[in-house]
C-alpha positions as CSV (number, residue, x, y, z in Angstrom):
1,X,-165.8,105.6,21.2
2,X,-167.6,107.9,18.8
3,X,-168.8,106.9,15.6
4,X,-167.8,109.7,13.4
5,X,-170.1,109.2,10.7
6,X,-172.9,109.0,12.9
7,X,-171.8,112.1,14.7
8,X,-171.9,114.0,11.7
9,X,-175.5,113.0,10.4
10,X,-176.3,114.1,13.9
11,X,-174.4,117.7,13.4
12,X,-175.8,117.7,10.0
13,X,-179.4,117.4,11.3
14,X,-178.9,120.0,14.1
15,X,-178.0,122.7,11.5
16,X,-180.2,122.4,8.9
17,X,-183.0,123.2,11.8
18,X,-180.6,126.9,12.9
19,X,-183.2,129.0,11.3
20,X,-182.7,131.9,8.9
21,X,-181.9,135.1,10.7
22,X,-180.1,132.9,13.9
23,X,-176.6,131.5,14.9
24,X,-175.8,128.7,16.7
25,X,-172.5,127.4,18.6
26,X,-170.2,124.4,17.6
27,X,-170.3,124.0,21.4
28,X,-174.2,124.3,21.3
29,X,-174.5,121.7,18.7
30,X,-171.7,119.1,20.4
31,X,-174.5,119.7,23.4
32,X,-177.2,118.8,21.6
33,X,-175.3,116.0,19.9
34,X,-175.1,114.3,23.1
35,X,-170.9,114.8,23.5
36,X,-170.6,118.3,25.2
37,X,-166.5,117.8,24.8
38,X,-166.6,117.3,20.6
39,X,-167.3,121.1,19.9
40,X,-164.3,120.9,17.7
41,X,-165.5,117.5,16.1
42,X,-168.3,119.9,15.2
43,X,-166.5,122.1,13.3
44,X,-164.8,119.2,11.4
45,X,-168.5,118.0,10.3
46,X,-169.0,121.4,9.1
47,X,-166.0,121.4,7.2
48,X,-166.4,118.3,5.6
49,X,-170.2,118.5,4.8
50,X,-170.9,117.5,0.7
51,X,-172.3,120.0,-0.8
52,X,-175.5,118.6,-2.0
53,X,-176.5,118.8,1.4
54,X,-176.8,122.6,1.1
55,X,-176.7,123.1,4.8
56,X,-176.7,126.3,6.3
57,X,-173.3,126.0,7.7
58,X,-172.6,129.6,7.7
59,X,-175.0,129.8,10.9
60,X,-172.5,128.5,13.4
61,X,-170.1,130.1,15.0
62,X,-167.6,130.0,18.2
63,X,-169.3,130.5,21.5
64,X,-168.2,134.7,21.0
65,X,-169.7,134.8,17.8
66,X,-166.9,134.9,15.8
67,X,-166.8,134.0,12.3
68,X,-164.6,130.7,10.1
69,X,-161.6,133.3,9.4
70,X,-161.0,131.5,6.0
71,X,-164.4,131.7,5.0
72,X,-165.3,135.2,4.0
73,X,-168.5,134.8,2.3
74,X,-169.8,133.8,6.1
75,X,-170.4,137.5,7.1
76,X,-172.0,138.8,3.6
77,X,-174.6,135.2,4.2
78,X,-175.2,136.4,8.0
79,X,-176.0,140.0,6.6
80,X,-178.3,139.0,3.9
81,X,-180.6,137.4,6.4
82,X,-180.9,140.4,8.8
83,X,-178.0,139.2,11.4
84,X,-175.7,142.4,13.0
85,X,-172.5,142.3,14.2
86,X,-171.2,144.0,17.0
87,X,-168.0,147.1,16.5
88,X,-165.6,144.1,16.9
89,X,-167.0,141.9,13.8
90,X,-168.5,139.2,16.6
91,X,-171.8,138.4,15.7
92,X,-174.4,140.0,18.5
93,X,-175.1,136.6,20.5
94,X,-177.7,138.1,22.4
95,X,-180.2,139.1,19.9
96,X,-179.0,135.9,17.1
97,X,-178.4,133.1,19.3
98,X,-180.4,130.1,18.3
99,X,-182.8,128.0,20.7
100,X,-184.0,124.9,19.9
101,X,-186.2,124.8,21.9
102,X,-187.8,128.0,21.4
103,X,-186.8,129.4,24.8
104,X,-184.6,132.8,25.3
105,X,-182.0,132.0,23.1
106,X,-178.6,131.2,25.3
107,X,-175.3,130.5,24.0
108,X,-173.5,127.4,25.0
């Protein structure tokens, strides 16, 4: 059984480390959260964060690069630090994708 408030202290530790000018997954963070299955649980950490936090939320995205469709103000963020988007609004995973480890970025 997962403890959901210690999942989301993990989530929320995971992306405030996405630096500026880089995405990362929901599916890349449930991998780095040790539970490869709770991409989705992800999303609900994200969606739930307080916002004194001040997290950079709008750095994840889906595995295709696509953007929260309710959230709006996610593409104008992504822009204002430097990030493209390809012809079909999806963010350019290749060139934005986030590494932790400071590797080739790859997308989970």
């Amino acid at each position: 059984m997962v403890d959901a408030s210690l999942f989301y202290q993990d989530v929320y530790g995971i992306v405030k480390e996405i630096p500026v000018g880089r995405v990362a997954t929901y599916k890349q963070i449930a991998v780095l959260v040790g539970f490869p299955q709770h991409a989705r649980w992800v999303g609900r950490a994200l969606r739930n964060v307080p916002d004194a936090l001040g997290l950079p939320c709008h750095r994840v995205v889906n595995g295709c690069g696509r953007l929260v469709p309710s959230w709006p103000e996610q593409k104008a963020l992504l822009e204002a630090e430097g990030v493209a988007f390809r012809r079909n609004g999806n963010v350019d995973m290749r060139r934005y994708a986030w590494s932790p480890d400071g590797a080739a970025s790859v997308t989970f």
